[in-house]
Short mmCIF file of the C-alpha atoms (twelve columns), coordinates in Angstrom:
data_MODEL
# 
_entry.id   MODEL 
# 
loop_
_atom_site.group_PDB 
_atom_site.id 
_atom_site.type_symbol 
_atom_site.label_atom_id 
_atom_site.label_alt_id 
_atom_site.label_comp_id 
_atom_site.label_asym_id 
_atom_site.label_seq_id 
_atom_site.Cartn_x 
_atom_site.Cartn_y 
_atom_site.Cartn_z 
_atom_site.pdbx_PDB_model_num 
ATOM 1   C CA . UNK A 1   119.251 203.068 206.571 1 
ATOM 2   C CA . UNK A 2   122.942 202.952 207.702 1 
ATOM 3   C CA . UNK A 3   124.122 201.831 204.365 1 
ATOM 4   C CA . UNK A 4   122.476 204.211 203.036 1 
ATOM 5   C CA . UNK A 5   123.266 206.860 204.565 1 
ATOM 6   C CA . UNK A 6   127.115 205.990 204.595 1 
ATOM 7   C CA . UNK A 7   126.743 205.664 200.778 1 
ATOM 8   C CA . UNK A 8   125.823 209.378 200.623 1 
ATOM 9   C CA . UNK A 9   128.655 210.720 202.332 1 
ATOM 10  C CA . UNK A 10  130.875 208.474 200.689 1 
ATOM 11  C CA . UNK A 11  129.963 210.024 197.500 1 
ATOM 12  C CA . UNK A 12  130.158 213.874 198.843 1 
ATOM 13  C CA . UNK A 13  133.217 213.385 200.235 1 
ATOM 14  C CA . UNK A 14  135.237 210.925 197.509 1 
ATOM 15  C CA . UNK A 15  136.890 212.339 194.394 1 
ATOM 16  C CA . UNK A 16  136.732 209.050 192.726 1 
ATOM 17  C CA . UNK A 17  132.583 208.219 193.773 1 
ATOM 18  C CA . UNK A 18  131.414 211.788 193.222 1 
ATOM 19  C CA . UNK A 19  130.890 211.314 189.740 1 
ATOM 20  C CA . UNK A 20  128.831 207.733 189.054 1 
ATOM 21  C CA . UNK A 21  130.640 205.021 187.041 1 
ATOM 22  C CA . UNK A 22  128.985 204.552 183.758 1 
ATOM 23  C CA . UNK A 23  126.916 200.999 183.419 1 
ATOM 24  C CA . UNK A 24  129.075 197.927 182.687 1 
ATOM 25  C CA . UNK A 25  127.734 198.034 179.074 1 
ATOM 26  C CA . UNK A 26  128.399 201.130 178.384 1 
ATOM 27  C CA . UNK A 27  132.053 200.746 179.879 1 
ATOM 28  C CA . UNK A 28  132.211 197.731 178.324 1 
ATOM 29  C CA . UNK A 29  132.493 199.640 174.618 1 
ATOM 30  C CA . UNK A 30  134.198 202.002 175.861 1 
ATOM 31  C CA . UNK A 31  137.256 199.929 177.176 1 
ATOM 32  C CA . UNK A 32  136.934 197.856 173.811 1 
ATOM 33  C CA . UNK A 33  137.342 201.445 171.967 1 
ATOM 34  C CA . UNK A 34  140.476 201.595 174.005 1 
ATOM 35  C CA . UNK A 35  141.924 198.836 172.834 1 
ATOM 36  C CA . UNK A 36  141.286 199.427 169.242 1 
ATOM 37  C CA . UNK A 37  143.671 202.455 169.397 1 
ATOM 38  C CA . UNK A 38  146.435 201.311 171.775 1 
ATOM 39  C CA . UNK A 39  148.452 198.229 172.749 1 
ATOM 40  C CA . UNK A 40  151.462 197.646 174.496 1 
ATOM 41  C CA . UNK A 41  154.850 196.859 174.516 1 
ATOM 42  C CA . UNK A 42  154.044 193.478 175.865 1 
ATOM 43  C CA . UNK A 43  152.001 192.123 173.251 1 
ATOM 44  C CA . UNK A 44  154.095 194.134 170.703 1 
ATOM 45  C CA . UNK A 45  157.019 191.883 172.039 1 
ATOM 46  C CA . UNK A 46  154.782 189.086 172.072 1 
ATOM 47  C CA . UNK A 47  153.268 189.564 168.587 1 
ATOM 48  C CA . UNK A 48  157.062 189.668 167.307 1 
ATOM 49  C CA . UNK A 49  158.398 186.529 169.430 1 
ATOM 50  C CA . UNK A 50  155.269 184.794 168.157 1 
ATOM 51  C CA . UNK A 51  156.015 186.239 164.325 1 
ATOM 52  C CA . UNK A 52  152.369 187.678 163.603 1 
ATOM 53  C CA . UNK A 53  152.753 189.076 160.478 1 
ATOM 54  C CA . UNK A 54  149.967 190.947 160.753 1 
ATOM 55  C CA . UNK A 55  151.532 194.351 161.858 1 
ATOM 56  C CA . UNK A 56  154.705 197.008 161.417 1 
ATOM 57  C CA . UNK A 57  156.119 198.373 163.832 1 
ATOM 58  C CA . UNK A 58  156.767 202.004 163.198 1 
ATOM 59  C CA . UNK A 59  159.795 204.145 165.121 1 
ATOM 60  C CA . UNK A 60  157.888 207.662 164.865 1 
ATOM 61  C CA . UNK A 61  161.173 209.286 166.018 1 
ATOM 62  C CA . UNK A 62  164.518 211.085 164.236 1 
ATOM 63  C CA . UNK A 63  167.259 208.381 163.025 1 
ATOM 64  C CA . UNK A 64  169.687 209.003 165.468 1 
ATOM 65  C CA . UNK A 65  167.539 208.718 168.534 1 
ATOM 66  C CA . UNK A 66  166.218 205.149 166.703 1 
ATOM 67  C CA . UNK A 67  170.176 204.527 166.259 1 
ATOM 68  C CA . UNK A 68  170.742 204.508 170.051 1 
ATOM 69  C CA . UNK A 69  168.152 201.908 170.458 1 
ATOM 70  C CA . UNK A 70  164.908 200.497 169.015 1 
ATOM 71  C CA . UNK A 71  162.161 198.072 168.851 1 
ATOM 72  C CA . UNK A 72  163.361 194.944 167.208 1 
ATOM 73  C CA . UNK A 73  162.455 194.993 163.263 1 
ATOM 74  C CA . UNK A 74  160.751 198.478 163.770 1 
ATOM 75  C CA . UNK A 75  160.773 200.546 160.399 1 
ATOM 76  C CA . UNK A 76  162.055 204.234 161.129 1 
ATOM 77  C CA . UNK A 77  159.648 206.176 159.968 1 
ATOM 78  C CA . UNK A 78  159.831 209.983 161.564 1 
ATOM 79  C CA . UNK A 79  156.431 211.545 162.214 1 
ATOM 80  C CA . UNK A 80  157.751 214.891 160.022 1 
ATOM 81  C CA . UNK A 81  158.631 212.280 156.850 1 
ATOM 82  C CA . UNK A 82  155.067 210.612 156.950 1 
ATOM 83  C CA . UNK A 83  152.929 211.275 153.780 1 
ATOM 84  C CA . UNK A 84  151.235 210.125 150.481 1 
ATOM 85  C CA . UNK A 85  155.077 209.711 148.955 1 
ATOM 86  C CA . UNK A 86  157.144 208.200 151.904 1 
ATOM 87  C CA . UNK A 87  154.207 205.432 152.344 1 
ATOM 88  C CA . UNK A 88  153.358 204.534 149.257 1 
ATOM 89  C CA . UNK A 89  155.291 201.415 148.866 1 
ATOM 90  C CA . UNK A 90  153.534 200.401 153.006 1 
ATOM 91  C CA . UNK A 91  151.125 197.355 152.487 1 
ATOM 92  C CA . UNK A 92  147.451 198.569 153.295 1 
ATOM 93  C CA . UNK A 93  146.761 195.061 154.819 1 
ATOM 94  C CA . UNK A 94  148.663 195.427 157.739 1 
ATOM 95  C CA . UNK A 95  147.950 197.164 160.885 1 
ATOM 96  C CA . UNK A 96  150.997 200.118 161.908 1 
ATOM 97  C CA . UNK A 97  151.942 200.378 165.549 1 
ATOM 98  C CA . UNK A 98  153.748 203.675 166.176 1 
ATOM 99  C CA . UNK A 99  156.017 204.209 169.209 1 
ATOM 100 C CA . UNK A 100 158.301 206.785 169.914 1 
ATOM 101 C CA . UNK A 101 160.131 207.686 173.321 1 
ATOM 102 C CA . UNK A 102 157.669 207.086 176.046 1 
ATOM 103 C CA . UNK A 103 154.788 209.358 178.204 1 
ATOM 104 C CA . UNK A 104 156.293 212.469 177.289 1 
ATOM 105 C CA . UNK A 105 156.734 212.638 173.132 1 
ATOM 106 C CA . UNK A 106 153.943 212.706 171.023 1 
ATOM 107 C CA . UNK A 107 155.753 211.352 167.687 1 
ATOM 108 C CA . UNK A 108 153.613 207.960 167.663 1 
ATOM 109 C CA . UNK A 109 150.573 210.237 168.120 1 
ATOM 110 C CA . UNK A 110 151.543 213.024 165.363 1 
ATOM 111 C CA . UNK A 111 152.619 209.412 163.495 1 
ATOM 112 C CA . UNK A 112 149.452 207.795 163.536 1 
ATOM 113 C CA . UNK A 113 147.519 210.778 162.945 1 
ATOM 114 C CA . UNK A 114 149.271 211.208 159.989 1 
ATOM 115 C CA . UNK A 115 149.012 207.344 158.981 1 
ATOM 116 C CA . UNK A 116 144.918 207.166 159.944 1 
ATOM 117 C CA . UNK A 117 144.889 210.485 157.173 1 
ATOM 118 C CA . UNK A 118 145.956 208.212 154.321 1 
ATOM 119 C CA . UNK A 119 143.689 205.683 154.891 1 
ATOM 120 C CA . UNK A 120 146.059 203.018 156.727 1 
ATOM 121 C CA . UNK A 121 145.042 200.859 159.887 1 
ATOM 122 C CA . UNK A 122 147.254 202.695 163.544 1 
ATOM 123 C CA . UNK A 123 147.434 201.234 166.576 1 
ATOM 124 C CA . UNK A 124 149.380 203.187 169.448 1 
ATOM 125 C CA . UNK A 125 152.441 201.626 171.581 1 
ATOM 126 C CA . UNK A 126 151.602 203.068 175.044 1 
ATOM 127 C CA . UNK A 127 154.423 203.967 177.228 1 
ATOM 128 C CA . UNK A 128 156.961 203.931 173.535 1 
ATOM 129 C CA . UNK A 129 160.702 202.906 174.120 1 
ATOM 130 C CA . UNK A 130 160.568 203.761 178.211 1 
ATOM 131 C CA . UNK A 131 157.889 201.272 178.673 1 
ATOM 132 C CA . UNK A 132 159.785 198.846 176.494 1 
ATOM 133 C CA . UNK A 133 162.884 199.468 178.099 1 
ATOM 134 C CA . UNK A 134 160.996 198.775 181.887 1 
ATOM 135 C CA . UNK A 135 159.740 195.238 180.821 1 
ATOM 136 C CA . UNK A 136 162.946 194.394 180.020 1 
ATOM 137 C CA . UNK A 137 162.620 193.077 176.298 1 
ATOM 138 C CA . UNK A 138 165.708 193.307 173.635 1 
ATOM 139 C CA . UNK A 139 166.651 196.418 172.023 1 
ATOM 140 C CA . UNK A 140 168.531 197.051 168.194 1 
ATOM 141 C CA . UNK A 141 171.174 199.249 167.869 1 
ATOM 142 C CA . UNK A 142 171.981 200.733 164.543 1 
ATOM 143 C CA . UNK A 143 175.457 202.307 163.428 1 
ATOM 144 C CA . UNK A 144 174.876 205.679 162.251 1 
ATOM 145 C CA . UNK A 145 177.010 206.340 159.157 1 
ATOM 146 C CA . UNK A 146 179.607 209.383 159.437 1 
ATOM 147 C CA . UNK A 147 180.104 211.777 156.603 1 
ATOM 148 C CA . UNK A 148 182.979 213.998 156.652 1 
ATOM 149 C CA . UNK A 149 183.342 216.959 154.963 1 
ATOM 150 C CA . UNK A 150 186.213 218.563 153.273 1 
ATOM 151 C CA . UNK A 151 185.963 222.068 155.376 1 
ATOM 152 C CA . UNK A 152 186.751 219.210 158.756 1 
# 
């Protein structure tokens, strides 16, 4: 009765027991619909190292922010540029990973929105460039071509 009894208190006085996990089979799907949105910047970098050609990687942010520093072989594609025009030449046979900064931009979200719309196959890079950055793997640089103008 101890157990029991314990068990009840537990679960009136715990934030995380007050509300019942759901069975392992229904957790089960849900973690597996998880994964079928998002993946991250480890087996990104390990998909690349490995050459899966399988996936683009998509830079969801503005050209100069991908200038400063990028994902390896990631297209720039800004979330405001995405539609029917700027993707037709994308191969429908590949999956798209979008990325952008990290926890705080949406631009891979608003990205793959946008992608999912016109029919191609999105997964999400979770934690973007800061989580990239954190596990330590390589970054590209790209120089940013200057105009001048006359009235400079």
């Amino acid at each position: 009765m101890s157990n029991h009894k314990s068990e009840v208190l537990d679960r009136d006085a715990s934030k995380v027991l007050a509300t019942a996990p759901a069975s392992p089979a229904v957790a089960h799907n849900h973690f597996l619909s998880k994964l079928s949105f998002e993946t991250d910047p480890s087996d990104v970098y390990h998909d690349i190292t490995d050459k899966i050609s399988g996936m683009v990687v998509i830079d969801a942010r503005t050209p100069e922010t991908y200038a400063r520093g990028h994902v390896p072989g990631a297209v720039n594609m800004p979330h405001r540029t995405i539609d029917s025009t700027t993707t037709a030449s994308l191969p429908r046979d590949k999956v798209f990973v979008t990325y952008c900064d990290g926890v705080f931009c949406n631009a891979s979200t608003k990205a793959a929105a946008k992608l999912t719309a016109l029919g191609f196959k999105v997964k999400e890079m979770l934690d973007g460039m800061e989580g990239w950055r954190k596990e330590g793997y390589p970054v590209e640089e790209t120089v940013m071509k200057m105009t001048i103008s006359a009235s400079q």
